[in-house]
Structure formats: structure tokens, C-alpha cells
C-alpha positions as CSV (number, residue, x, y, z in Angstrom):
1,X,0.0,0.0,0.0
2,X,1.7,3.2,-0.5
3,X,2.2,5.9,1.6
4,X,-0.6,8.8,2.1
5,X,-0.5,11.8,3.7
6,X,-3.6,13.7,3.3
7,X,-1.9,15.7,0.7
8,X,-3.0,15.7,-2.8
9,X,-1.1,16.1,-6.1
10,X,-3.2,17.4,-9.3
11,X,-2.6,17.0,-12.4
12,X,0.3,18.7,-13.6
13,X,-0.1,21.8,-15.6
14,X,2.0,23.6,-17.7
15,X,4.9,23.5,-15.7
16,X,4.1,23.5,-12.4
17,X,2.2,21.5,-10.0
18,X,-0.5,22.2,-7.5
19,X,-0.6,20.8,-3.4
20,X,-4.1,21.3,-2.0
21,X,-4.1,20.6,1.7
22,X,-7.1,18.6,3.2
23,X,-10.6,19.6,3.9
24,X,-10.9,21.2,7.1
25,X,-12.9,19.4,9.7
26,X,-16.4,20.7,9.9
27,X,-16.7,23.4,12.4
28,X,-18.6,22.4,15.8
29,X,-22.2,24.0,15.4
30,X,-21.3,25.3,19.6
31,X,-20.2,28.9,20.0
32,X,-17.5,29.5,22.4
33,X,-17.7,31.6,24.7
34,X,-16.1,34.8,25.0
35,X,-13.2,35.6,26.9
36,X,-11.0,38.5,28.3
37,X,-7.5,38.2,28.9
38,X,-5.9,39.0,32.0
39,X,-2.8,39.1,33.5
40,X,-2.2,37.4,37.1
41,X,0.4,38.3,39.3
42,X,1.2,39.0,43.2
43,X,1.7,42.0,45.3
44,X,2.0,42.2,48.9
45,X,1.4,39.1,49.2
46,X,-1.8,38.6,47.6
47,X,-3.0,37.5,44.1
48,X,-4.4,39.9,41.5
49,X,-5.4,39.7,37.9
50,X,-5.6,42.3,35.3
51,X,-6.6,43.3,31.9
52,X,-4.4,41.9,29.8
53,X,-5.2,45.0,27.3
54,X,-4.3,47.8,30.1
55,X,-0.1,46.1,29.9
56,X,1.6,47.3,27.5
57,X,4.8,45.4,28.4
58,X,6.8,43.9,31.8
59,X,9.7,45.1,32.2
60,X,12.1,44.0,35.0
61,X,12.8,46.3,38.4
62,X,15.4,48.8,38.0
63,X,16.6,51.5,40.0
64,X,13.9,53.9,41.0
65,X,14.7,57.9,41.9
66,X,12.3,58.7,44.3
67,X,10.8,62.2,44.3
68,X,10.9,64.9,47.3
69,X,7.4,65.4,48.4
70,X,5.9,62.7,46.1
71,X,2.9,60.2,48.2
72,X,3.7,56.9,49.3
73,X,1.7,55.4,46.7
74,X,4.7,57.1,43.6
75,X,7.9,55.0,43.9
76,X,10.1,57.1,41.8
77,X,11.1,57.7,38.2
78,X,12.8,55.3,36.4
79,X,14.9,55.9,33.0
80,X,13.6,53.1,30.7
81,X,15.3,53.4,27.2
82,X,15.8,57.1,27.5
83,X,12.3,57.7,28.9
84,X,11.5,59.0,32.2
85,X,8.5,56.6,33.2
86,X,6.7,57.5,37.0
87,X,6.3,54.1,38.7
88,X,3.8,53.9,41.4
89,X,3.6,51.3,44.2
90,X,0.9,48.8,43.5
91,X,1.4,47.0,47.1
92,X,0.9,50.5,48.7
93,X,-2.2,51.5,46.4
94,X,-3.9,48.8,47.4
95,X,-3.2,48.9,50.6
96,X,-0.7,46.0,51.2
97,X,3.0,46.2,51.7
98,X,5.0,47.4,49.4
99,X,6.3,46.0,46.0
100,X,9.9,43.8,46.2
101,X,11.9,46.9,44.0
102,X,14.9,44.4,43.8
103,X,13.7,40.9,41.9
104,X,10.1,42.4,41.4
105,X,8.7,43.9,38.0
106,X,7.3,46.8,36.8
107,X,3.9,46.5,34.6
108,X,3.9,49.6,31.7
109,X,0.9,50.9,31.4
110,X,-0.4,53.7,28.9
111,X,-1.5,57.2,30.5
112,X,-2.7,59.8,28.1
113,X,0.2,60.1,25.7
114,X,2.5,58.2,27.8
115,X,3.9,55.2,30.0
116,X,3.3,55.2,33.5
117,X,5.2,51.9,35.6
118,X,3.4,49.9,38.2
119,X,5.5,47.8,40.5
120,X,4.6,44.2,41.8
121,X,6.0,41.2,43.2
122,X,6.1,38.8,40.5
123,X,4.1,37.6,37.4
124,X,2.0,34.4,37.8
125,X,0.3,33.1,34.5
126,X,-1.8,34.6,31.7
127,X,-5.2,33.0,31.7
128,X,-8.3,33.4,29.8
129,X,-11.2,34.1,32.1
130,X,-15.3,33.2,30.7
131,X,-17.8,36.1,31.8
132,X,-19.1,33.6,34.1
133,X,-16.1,33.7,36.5
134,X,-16.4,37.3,37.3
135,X,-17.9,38.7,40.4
136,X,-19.0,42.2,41.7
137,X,-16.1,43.6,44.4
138,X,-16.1,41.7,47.3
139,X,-17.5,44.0,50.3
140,X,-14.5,43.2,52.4
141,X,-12.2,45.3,50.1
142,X,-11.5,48.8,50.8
143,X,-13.4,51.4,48.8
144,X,-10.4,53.2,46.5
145,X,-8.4,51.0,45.9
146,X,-9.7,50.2,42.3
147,X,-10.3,46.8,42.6
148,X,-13.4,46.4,40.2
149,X,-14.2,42.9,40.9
150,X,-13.0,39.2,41.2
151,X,-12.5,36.4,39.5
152,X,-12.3,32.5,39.7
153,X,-9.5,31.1,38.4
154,X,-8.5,27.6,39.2
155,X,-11.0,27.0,41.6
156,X,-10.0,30.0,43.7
157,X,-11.4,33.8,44.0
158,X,-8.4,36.4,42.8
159,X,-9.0,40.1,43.0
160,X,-9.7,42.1,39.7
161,X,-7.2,45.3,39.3
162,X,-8.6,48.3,37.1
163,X,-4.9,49.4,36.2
164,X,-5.9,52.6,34.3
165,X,-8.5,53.9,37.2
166,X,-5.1,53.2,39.7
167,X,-3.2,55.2,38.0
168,X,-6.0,58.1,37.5
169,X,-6.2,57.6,41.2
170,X,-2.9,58.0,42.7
171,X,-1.7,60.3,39.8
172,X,-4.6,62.5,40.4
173,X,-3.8,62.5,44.1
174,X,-0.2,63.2,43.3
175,X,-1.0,66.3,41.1
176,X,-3.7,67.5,43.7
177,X,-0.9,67.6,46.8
């Protein structure tokens, strides 16, 4: 018997010859479901998640210049490929200690025309997340601290980060004195 592939050889034309590739399995008549993107990782020692559409890239902890009179909440500037970036404390904005500068990372983040740094601990996984496993904010969590929500992943409940409303929040508090 000889060998087969799947592969099919027409006839020849002229002077080439045409591959067609296998029909395509019919399409399952089930819809998935959609899903949004997001970005786990730990600071302070607990578990977040995050758009994965508010990242723009991770970059790895660098020396940070911190700034006379800044709020708790602003690290410092850092100089990332001849850019000045602000990079703002996620373990301190949401009220938890602070992020591990040395061995941590800093999430880059777009702000108006811009790049503004978050710092956390470490990056956990990427995972695609089904409407169905978010929840409304859990009432424990402090009002401010722009966590929008939570959701299931693996069984257990990680906290939903709204990076861009952060950064509006301690930036606007930073500007306001």
C-alpha cells in the first residue's frame, strides 16, 4: 500500500504542480464563549489579575529615583530606554505592603500620551477568564483601591485590578498635593 499523507497532487499543468491541503474538519455548530485576557500576578502578598489590554509590556525592576514630596503610593522615576516613566507602588495603592523593588517587575501601562510603571512582586500566568467567573467587588475590600471585581480562576477567587482607574487615582492625588 503506499504511503498517504492527506496531501493531494493534481494533475500537472504547464509546468508546475498544484498541493491542495485537506478539507478542514467541519466546524462544531457550539459557539464559544467569550473571553477577556488577563494578567495574574502577586503583590503584597496577595494574588491579582488584570486586563491583559491595560499592559503594554513587563519590564524588569530597575533602579527607581524617588521624588521629594511625592505620596507613598509614587515609587520614583525610572529611565527606561531614555524615557523618564513615574512608577507607582501597587502594594501601597492597594493597601498592602510594598512591592519587592529588587527581583520584582514593573507593569507599563499607557496614560494619556504616555507610559506610566506599576510595580509588583512577580508575574504568575496569563489565563483566559469566561464572563461567568467574574464577580461584583467583594464587600471586604476597601473602597479606592480600584479593585473592580473578582475572579475565579482555578478554583480559587483572585481580585480584579482596574490598572488605568489606579493610575488616574494615585496620579490625580499626586497632582492634587
Amino acid at each position: 500500500m503506499p504511503f498517504q499523507t492527506g496531501w493531494t497532487l493534481s494533475p500537472p499543468s504547464v509546468s508546475m504542480t498544484e498541493v491542495t491541503a485537506p478539507a478542514e474538519p467541519a466546524a462544531e455548530d457550539e459557539a464559544e464563549a467569550p473571553t477577556r485576557r488577563l494578567l495574574l500576578f502577586e503583590v503584597g502578598g496577595g494574588a491579582f489579575a488584570a486586563e491583559m489590554s491595560a499592559i503594554r509590556e513587563i519590564v524588569p525592576s530597575q533602579a527607581v529615583t524617588r521624588l521629594p514630596g511625592a505620596p507613598p503610593t509614587v515609587s520614583g522615576l525610572i529611565n527606561l530606554r531614555g524615557t523618564i516613566v513615574t512608577v507607582i507602588d501597587a502594594g501601597t495603592a492597594l493597601r498592602r505592603s510594598h512591592w519587592r523593588r529588587t527581583g520584582g517587575l514593573i507593569l507599563l501601562a499607557g496614560y494619556g500620551d504616555g507610559v506610566i510603571g506599576v510595580g509588583i512582586d512577580d508575574v504568575r500566568d496569563i489565563h483566559d477568564a469566561t464572563d461567568e467567573q467574574f464577580g461584583p467587588r467583594p464587600a471586604d475590600v476597601a473602597e479606592g483601591t480600584a479593585v473592580c471585581g473578582v475572579v475565579e480562576i482555578g478554583g480559587e477567587p483572585v481580585l480584579l485590578l482596574d490598572v488605568p482607574a489606579m493610575i488616574g487615582e494615585i496620579l490625580g492625588k499626586g497632582e492634587a498635593g
